[in-house]
C-alpha positions in Angstrom: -8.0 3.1 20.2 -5.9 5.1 18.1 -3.6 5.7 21.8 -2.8 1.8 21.9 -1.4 2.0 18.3 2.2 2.1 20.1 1.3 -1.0 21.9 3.1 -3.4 19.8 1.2 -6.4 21.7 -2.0 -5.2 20.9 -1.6 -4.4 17.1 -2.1 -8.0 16.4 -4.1 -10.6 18.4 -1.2 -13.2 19.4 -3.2 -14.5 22.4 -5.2 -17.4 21.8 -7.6 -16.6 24.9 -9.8 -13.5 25.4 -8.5 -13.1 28.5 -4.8 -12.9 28.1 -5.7 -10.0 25.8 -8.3 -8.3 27.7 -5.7 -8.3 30.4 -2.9 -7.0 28.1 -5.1 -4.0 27.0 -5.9 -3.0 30.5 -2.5 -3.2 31.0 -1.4 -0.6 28.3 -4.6 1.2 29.1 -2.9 1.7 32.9 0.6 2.3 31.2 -0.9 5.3 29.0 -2.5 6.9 31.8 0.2 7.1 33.9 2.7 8.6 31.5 -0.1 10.8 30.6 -0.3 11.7 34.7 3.2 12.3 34.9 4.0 14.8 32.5 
């Protein structure tokens, strides 16, 4: 968790639904790895 501290969308719950915000932390989740894969 500590990794999606950057996210601002994830720092606070804005979504109302679980699954606009499950989908926004996959999301990051993807974008971390991939900048971690590319350097």
């Amino acid at each position: 968790m500590a990794r999606l501290a950057g996210c601002r969308r994830l720092h606070r719950r804005y979504e109302r639904k679980a699954e606009h915000f499950l989908a926004f932390t996959s999301i990051a989740c993807t974008l971390i790895y991939y900048r971690r894969l590319t350097n």
